[in-house]
C-alpha positions, 0 to 999 in steps of 0.5 A: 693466483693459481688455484690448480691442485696440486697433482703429486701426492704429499712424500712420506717426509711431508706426511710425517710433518703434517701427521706431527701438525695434526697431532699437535691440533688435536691436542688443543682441541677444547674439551666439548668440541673433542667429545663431540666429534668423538662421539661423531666418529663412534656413530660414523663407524657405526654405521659402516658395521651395520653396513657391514652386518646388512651385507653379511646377512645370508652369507658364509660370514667366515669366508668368501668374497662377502668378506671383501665387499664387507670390507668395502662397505665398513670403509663408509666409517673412516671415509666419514671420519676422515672427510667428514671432520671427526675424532677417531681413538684408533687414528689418534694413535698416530698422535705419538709421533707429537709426543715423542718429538714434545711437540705436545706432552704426555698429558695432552695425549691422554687426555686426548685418547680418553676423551675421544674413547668415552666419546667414541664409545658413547656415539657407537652404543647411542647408534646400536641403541637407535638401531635397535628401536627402528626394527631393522634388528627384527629379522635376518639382520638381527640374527647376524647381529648376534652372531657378531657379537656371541663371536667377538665376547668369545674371543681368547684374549691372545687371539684378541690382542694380536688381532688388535695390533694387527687391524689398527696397523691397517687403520693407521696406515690408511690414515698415513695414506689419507695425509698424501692425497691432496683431494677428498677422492684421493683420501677415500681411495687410500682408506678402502684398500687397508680398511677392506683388508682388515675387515676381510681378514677378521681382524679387530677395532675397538670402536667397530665392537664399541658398536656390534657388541650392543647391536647383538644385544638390542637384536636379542642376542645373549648379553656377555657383559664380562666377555664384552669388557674383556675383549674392548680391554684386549683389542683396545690395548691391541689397537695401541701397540699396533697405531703407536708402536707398530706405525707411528714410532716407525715412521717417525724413526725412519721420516723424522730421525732417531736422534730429534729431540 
């Protein structure tokens, strides 16, 4: 038996199959283990935003090439999400195209998406909450820590749904890259270029503010607590039309054909 890799990356028609396969898993995973590797992935791209935050400290965080090692850095999130095993809401966008083809129902996508979002949101703010005890937040990182958030509870909900749409977009196509790499190098290859991309571009992820907002505050900054709902609201919905709509229904329409039942 030959146990050679393969060398040819998986076509876009295998990878709409195997993304459908995938979605169809992540259905039927048992409830504890969903929530537990949801809150894996809440802490995994944790710690790639305070990667980013310790980065960004004393630099033009508006502009510049900080913003692209930024990017480089935050990539550490989805690298440990998709190489590591874990339950991501933003990747799990791309479970419509199971749904659409009911290869799994409404419900189990759902519940699927509730699920790993609590459990996303619970790894995210227990990581900013251990950020805060270990003293790291104390100095010139805590003041950029703050920054991060004073800025992201400010943003207008238009501004904060387009860059929703806009960012998990990105993600999910850096997941749909992921499906053609036959090796981990590969995988961790096709994450950096869409996730630095997002990142250098300002654009939003809900489970990244899941963790920069509560880190702003353990590092002294202003709660905004209405301003921080209102912008998981916007950037989550954002996050939906961008995964589902705007990669997900699209491939699935030009890989899997319009008329498939």
């Amino acid at each position: 038996m030959n146990d050679t890799p393969h060398p040819d990356a998986y076509k876009p028609a295998e990878i709409a199959r195997l993304m459908e396969s995938a979605g169809v898993a992540k259905a039927a995973l048992p409830l504890a283990q969903m929530f537990v590797l949801a809150m894996l992935a809440g802490a995994f791209i944790g710690f790639g935003a305070a990667a980013y935050t310790m980065v960004m400290t004393g630099t033009d965080m508006g502009y510049g090439p900080a913003r692209m090692l930024g990017g480089l850095v935050f990539s550490l999130g989805l690298i440990l999400v998709v190489v590591g095993g874990a339950e991501l809401f933003t990747g799990n966008a791309l479970m419509v195209m199971a749904a659409v083809d009911r290869r799994i129902t409404r419900q189990q996508l759902f519940r699927n998406w509730v699920v790993v979002y609590l459990g996303n949101l619970v790894g995210a703010v227990g990581l900013a909450v251990a950020f805060g005890l270990s003293g790291l937040l104390d100095g010139k990182m805590g003041g950029t820590a703050a920054q991060i958030a004073l800025a992201k509870s400010s943003l207008p909900p238009v501004e904060a749904l387009v860059r929703g749409v806009l960012c998990n977009a990105l993600v999910c196509l850096a997941v749909w890259l992921t499906f053609a790499a036959r090796t981990a190098a590969g995988k961790i290859l096709a994450i950096l270029w869409p996730v630095t991309g997002f990142v250098m571009l300002g654009l939003e992820h809900s489970v990244a503010n899941m963790y920069f907002l509560p880190q702003g505050w353990a590092a002294g900054g202003e709660p905004n607590l209405v301003g921080a709902a209102a912008n998981l609201f916007w950037v989550t919905l954002g996050n939906i039309l961008g995964g589902a709509g705007g990669v997900a229904l699209a491939y699935r329409f030009a890989y899997l054909g319009p008329g498939r039942a």
